[in-house]
Chimera marker file (.cmm) of the C-alpha trace (Angstrom):
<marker_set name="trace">
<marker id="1" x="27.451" y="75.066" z="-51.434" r="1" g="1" b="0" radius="0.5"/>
<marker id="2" x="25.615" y="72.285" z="-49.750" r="1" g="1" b="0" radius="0.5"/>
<marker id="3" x="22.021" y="73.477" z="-48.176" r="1" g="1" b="0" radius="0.5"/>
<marker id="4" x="21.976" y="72.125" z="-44.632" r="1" g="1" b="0" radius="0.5"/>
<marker id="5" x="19.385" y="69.463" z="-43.881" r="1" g="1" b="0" radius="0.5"/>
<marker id="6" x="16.510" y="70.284" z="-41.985" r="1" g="1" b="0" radius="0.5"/>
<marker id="7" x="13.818" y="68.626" z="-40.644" r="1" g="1" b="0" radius="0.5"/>
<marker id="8" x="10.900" y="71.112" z="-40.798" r="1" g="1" b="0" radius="0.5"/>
<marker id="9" x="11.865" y="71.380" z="-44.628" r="1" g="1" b="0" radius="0.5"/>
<marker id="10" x="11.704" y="67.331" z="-45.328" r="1" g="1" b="0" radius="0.5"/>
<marker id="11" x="8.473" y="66.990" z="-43.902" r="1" g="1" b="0" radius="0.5"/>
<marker id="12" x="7.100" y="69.686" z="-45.529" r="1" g="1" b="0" radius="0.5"/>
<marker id="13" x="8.429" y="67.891" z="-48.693" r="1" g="1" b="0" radius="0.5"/>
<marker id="14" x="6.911" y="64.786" z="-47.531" r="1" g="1" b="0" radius="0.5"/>
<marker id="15" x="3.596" y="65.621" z="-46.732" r="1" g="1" b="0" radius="0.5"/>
<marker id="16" x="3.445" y="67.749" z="-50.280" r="1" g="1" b="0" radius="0.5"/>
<marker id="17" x="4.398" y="63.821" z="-51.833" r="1" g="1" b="0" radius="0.5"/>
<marker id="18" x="1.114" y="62.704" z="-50.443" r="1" g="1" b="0" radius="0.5"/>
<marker id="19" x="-1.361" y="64.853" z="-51.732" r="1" g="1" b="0" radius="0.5"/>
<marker id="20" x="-2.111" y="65.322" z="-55.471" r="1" g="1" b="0" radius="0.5"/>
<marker id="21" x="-4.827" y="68.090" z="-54.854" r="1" g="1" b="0" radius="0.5"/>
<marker id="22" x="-1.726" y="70.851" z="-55.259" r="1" g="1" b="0" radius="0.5"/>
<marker id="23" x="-1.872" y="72.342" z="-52.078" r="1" g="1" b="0" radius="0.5"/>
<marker id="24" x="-1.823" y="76.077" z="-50.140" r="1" g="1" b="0" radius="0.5"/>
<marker id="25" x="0.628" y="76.735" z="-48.184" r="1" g="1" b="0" radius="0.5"/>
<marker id="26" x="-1.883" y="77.316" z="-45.734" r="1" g="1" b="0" radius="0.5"/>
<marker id="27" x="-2.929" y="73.621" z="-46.168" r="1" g="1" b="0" radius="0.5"/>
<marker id="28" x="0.616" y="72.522" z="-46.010" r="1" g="1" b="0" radius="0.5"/>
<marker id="29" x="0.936" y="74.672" z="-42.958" r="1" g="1" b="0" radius="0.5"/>
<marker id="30" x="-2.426" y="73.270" z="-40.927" r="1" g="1" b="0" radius="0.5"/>
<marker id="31" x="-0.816" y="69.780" z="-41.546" r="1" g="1" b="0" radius="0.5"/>
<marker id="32" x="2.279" y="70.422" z="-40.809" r="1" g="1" b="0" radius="0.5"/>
<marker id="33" x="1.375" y="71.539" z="-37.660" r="1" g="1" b="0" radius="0.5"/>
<marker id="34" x="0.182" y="68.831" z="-36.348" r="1" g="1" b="0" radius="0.5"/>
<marker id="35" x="3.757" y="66.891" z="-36.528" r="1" g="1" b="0" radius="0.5"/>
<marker id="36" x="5.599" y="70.431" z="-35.541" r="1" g="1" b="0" radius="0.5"/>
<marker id="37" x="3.073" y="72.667" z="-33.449" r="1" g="1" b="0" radius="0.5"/>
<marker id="38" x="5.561" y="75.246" z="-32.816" r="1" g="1" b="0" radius="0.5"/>
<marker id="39" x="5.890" y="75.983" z="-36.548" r="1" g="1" b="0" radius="0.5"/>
<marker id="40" x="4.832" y="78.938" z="-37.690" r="1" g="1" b="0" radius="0.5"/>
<marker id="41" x="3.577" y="79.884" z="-41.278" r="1" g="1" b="0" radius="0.5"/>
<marker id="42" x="6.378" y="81.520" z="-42.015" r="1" g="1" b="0" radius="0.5"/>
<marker id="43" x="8.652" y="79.317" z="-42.136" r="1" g="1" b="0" radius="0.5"/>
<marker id="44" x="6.549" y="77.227" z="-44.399" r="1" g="1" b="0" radius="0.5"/>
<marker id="45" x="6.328" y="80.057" z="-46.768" r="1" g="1" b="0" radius="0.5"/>
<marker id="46" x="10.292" y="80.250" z="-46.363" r="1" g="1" b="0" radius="0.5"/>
<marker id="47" x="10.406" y="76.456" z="-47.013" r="1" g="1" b="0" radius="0.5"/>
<marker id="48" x="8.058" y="76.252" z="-49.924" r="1" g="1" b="0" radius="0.5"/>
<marker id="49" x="9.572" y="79.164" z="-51.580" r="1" g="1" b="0" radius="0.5"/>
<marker id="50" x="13.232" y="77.492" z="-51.404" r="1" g="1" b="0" radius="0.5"/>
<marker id="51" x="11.679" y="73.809" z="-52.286" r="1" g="1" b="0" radius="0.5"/>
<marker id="52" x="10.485" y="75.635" z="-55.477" r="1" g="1" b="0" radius="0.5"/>
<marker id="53" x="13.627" y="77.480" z="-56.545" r="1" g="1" b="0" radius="0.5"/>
<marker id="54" x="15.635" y="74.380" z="-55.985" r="1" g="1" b="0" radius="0.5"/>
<marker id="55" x="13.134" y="72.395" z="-58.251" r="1" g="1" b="0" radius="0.5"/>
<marker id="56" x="12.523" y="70.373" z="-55.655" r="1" g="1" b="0" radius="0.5"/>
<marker id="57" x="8.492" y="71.129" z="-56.010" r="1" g="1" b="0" radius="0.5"/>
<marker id="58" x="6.417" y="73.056" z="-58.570" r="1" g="1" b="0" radius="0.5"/>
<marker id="59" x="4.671" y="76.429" z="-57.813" r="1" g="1" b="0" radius="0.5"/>
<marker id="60" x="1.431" y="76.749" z="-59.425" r="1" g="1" b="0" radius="0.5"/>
<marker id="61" x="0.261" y="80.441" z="-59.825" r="1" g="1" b="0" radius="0.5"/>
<marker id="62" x="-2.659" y="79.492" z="-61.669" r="1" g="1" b="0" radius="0.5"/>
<marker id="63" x="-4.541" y="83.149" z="-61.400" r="1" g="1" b="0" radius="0.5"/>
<marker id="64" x="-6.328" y="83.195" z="-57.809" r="1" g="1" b="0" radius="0.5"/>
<marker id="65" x="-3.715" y="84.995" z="-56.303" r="1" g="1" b="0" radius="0.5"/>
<marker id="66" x="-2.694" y="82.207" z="-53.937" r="1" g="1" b="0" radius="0.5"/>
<marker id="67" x="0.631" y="80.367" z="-54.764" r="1" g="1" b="0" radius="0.5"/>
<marker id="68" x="-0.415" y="76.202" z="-54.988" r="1" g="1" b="0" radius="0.5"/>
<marker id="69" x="2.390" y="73.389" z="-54.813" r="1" g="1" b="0" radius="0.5"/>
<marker id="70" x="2.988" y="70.298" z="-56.544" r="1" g="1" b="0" radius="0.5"/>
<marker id="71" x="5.602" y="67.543" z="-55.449" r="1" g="1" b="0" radius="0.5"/>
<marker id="72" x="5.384" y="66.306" z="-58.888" r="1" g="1" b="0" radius="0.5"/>
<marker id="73" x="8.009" y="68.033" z="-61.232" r="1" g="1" b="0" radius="0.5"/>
<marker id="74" x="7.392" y="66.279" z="-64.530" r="1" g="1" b="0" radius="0.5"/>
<marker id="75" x="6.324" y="67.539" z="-67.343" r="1" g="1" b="0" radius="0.5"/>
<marker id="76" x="2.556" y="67.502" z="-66.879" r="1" g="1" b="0" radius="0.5"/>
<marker id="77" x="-0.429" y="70.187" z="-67.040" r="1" g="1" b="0" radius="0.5"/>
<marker id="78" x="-3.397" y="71.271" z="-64.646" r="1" g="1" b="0" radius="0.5"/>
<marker id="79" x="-7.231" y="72.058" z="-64.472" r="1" g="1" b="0" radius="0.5"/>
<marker id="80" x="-8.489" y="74.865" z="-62.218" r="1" g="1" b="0" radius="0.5"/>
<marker id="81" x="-12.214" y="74.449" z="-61.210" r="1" g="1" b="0" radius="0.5"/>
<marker id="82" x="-13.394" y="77.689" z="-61.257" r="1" g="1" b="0" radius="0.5"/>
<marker id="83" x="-16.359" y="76.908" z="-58.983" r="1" g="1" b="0" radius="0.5"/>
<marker id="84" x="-14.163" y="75.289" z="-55.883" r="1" g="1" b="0" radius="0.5"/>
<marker id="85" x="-10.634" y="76.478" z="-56.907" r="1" g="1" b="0" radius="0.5"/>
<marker id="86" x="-9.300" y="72.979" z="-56.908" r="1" g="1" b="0" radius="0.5"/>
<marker id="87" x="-6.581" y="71.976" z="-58.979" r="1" g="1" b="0" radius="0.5"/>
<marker id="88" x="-5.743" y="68.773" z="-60.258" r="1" g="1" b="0" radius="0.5"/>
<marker id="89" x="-3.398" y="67.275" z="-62.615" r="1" g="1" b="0" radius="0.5"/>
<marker id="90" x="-4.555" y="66.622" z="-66.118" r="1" g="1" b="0" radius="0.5"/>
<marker id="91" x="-3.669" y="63.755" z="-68.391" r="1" g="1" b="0" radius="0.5"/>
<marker id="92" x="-2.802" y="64.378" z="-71.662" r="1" g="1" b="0" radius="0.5"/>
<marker id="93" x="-0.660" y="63.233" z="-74.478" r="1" g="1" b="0" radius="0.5"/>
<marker id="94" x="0.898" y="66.308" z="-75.673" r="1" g="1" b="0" radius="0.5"/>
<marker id="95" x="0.503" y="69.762" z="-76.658" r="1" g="1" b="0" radius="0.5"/>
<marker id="96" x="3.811" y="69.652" z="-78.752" r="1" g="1" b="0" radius="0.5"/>
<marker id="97" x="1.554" y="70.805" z="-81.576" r="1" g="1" b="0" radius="0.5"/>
<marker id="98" x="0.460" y="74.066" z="-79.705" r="1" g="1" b="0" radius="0.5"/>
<marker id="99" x="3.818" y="74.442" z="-78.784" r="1" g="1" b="0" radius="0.5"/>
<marker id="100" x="5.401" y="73.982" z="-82.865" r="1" g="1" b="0" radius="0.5"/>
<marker id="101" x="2.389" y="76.204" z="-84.131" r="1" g="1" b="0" radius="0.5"/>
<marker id="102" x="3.672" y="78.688" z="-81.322" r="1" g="1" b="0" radius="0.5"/>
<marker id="103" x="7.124" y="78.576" z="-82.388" r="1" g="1" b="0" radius="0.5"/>
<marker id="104" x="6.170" y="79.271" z="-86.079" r="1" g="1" b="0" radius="0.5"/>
<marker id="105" x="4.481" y="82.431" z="-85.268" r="1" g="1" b="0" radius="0.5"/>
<marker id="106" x="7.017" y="83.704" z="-83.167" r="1" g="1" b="0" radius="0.5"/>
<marker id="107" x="10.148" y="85.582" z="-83.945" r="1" g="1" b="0" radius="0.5"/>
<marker id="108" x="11.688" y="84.830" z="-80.589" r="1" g="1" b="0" radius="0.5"/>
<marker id="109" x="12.882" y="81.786" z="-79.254" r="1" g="1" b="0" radius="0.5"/>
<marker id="110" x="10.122" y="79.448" z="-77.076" r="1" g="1" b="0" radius="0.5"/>
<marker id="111" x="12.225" y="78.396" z="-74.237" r="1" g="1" b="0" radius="0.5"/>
<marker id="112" x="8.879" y="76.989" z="-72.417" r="1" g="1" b="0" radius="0.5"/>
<marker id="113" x="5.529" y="77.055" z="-71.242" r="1" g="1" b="0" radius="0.5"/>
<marker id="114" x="3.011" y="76.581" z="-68.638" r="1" g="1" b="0" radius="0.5"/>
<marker id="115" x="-0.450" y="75.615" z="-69.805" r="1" g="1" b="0" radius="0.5"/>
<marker id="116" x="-3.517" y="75.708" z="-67.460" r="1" g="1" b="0" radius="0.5"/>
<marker id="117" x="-7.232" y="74.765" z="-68.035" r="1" g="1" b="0" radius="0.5"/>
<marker id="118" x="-10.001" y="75.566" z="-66.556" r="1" g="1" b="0" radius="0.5"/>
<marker id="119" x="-13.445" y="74.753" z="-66.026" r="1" g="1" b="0" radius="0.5"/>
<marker id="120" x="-15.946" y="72.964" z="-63.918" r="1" g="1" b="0" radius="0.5"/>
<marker id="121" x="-14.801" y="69.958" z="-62.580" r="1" g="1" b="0" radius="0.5"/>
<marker id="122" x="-16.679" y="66.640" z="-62.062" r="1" g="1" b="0" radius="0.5"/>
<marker id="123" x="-17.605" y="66.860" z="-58.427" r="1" g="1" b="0" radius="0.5"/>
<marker id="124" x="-19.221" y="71.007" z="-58.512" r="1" g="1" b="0" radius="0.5"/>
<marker id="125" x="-21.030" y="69.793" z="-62.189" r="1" g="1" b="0" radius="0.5"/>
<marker id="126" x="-22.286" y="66.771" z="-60.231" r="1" g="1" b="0" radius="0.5"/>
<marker id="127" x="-23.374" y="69.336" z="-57.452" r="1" g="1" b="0" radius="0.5"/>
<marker id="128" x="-24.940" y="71.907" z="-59.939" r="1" g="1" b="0" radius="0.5"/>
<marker id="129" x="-27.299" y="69.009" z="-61.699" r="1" g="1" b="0" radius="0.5"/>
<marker id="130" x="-31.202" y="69.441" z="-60.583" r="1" g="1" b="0" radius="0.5"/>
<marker id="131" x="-32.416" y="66.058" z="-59.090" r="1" g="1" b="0" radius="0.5"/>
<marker id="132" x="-33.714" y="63.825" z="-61.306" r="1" g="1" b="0" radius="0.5"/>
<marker id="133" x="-36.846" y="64.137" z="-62.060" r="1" g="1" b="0" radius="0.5"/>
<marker id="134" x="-37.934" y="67.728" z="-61.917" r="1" g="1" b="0" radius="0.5"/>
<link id1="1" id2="2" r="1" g="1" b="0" radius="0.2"/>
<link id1="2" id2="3" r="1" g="1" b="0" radius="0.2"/>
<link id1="3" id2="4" r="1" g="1" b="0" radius="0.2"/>
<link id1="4" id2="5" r="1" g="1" b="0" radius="0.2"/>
<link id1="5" id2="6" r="1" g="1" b="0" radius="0.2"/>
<link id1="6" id2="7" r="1" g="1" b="0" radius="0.2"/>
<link id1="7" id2="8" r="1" g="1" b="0" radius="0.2"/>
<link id1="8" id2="9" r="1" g="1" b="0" radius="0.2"/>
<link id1="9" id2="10" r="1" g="1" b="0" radius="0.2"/>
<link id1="10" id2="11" r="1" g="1" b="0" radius="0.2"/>
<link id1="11" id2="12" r="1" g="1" b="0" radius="0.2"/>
<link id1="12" id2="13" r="1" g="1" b="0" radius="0.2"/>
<link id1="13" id2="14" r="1" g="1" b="0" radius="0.2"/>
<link id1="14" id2="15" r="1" g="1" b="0" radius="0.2"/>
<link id1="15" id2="16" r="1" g="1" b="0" radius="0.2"/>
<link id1="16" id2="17" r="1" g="1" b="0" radius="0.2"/>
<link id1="17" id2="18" r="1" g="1" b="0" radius="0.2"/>
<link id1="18" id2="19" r="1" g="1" b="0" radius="0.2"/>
<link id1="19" id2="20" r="1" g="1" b="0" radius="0.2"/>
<link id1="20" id2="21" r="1" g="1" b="0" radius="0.2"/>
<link id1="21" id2="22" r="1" g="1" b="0" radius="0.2"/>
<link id1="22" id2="23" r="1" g="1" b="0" radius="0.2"/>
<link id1="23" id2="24" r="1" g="1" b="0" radius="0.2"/>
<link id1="24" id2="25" r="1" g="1" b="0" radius="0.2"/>
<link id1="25" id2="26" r="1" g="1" b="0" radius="0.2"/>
<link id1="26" id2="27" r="1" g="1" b="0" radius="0.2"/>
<link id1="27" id2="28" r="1" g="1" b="0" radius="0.2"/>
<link id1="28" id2="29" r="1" g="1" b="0" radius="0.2"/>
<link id1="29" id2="30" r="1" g="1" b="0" radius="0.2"/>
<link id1="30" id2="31" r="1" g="1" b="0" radius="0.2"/>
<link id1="31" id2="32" r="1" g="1" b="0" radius="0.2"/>
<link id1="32" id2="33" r="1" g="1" b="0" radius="0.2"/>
<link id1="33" id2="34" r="1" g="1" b="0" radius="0.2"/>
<link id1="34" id2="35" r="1" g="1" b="0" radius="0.2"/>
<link id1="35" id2="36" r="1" g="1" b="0" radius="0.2"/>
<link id1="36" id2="37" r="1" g="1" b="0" radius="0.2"/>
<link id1="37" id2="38" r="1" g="1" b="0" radius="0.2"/>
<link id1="38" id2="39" r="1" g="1" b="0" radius="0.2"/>
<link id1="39" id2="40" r="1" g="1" b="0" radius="0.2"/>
<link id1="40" id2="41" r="1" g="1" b="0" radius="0.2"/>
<link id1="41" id2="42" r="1" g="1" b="0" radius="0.2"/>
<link id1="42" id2="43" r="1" g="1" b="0" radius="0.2"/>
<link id1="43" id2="44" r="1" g="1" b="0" radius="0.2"/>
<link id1="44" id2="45" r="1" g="1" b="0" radius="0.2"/>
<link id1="45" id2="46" r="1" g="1" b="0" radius="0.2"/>
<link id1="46" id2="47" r="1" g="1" b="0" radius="0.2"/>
<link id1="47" id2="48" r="1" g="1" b="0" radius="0.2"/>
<link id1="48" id2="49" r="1" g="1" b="0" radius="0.2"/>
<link id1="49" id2="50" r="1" g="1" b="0" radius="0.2"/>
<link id1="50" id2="51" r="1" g="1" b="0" radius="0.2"/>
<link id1="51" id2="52" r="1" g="1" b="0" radius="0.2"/>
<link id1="52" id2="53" r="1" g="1" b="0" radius="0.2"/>
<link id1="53" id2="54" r="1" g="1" b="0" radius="0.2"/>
<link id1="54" id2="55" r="1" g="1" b="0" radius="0.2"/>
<link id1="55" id2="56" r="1" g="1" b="0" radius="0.2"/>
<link id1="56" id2="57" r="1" g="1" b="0" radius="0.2"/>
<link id1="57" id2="58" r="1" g="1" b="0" radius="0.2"/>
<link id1="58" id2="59" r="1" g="1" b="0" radius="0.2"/>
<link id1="59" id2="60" r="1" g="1" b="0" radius="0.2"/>
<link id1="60" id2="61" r="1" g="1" b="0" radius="0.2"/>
<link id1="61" id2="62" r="1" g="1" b="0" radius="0.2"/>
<link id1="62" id2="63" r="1" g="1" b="0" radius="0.2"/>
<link id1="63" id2="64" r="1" g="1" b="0" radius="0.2"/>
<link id1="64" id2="65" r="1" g="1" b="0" radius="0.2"/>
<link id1="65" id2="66" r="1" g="1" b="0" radius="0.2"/>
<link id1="66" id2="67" r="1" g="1" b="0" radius="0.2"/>
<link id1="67" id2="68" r="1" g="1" b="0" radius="0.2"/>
<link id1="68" id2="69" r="1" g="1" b="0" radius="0.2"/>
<link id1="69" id2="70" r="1" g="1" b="0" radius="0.2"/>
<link id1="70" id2="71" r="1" g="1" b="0" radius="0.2"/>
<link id1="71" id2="72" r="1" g="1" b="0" radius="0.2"/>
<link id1="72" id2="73" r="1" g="1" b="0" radius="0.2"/>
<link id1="73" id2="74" r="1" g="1" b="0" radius="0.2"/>
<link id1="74" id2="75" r="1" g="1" b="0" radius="0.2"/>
<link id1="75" id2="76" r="1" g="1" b="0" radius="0.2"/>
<link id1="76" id2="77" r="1" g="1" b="0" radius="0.2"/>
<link id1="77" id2="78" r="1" g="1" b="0" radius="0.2"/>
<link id1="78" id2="79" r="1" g="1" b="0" radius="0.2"/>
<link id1="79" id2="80" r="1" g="1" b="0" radius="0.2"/>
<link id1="80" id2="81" r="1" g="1" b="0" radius="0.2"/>
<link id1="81" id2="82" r="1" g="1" b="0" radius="0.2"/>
<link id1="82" id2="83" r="1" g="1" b="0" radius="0.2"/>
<link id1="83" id2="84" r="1" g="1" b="0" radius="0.2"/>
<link id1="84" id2="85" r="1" g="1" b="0" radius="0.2"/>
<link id1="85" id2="86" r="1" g="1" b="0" radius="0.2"/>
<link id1="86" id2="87" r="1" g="1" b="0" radius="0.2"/>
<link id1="87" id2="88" r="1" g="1" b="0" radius="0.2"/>
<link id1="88" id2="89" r="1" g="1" b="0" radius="0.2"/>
<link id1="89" id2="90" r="1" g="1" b="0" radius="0.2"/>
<link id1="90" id2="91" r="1" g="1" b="0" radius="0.2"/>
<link id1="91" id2="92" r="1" g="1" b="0" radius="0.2"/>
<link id1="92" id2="93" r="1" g="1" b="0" radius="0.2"/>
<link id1="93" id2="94" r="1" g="1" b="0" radius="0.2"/>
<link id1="94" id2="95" r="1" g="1" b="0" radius="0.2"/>
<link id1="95" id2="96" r="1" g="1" b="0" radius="0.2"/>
<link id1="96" id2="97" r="1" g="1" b="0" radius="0.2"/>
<link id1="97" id2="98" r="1" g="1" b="0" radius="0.2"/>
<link id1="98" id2="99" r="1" g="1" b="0" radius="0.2"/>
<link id1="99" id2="100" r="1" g="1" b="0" radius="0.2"/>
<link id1="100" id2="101" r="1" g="1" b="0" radius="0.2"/>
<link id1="101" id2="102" r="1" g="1" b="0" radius="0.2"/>
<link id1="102" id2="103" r="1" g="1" b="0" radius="0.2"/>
<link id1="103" id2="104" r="1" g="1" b="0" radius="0.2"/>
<link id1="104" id2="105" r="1" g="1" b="0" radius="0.2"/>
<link id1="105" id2="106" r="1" g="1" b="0" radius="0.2"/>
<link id1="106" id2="107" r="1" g="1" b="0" radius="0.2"/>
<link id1="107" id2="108" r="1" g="1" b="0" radius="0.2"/>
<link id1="108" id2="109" r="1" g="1" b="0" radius="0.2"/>
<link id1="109" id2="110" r="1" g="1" b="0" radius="0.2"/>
<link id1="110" id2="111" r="1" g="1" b="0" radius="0.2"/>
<link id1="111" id2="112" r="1" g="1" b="0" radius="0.2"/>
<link id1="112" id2="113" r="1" g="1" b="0" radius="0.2"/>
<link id1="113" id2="114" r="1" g="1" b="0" radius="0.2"/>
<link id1="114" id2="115" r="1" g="1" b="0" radius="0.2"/>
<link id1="115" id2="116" r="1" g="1" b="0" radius="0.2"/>
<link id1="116" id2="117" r="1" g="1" b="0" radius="0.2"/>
<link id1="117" id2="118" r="1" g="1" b="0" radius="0.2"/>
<link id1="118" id2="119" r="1" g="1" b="0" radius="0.2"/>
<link id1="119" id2="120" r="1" g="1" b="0" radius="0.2"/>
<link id1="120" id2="121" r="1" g="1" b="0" radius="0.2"/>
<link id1="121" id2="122" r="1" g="1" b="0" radius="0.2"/>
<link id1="122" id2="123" r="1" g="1" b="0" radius="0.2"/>
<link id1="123" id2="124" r="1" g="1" b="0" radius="0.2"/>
<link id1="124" id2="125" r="1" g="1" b="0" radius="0.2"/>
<link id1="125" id2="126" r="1" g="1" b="0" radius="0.2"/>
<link id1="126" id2="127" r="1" g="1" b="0" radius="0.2"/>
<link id1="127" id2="128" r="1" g="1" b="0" radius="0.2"/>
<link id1="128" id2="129" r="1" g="1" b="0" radius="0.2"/>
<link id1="129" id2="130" r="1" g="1" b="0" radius="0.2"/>
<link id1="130" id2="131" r="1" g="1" b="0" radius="0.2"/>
<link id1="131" id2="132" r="1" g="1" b="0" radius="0.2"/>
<link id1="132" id2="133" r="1" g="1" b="0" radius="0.2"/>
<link id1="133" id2="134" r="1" g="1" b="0" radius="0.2"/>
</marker_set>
């Protein structure tokens, strides 16, 4: 069966295409907003929440307890400041090595995995520096 179009739902996928910052739903919800005022955060939960089980979008749960979304479903991997809480994609080559060592070790079968790091990024360790000179 077909899911019915809707409007509310596209731009929420739109707006999520524009940002590479991996948004709250919150966030997606203040912007939203502004196109449809009468939304409610609900229904961007609702919206976010089918996006993701379609594979439309990517949910991040990346330990803060809030869910994060990212338009971008290709195979890719993240960095969580822990100072801000941002997250932001990461470039890398591959991990297939992690992921061969992992499946060597186990008895199981690997049928994926989801690989965060985390740190300090640029802009808080830019922050953090003392001024130059003391």
């Amino acid at each position: 069966m077909a899911l019915k179009y809707s409007r509310q739902r596209q731009v929420i996928y739109d707006f999520l295409m524009t940002r590479k910052d991996h948004p709250t739903a919150e966030m997606v919800y203040r912007n939203v907003r502004q196109e449809y005022p009468n939304i409610s955060l609900g229904t961007v939960y609702r919206n976010l929440t089918l996006l993701a089980d379609m594979g439309e979008i990517q949910r991040l749960r990346v330990g803060d307890g809030i869910d994060h979304y990212d338009a971008d479903t290709s195979k890719h991997y993240h960095f969580v400041c822990s100072k801000c809480g941002g997250v932001s994609d990461i470039e890398i080559s591959s991990i297939e090595g992690i992921l061969e060592s992992a499946r060597k070790n186990f008895d199981g079968e690997i049928q994926g995995h989801v690989t965060y790091f985390y740190g300090v990024c640029d802009k808080c360790r830019k922050t953090d520096e003392p001024p130059k000179g003391e």
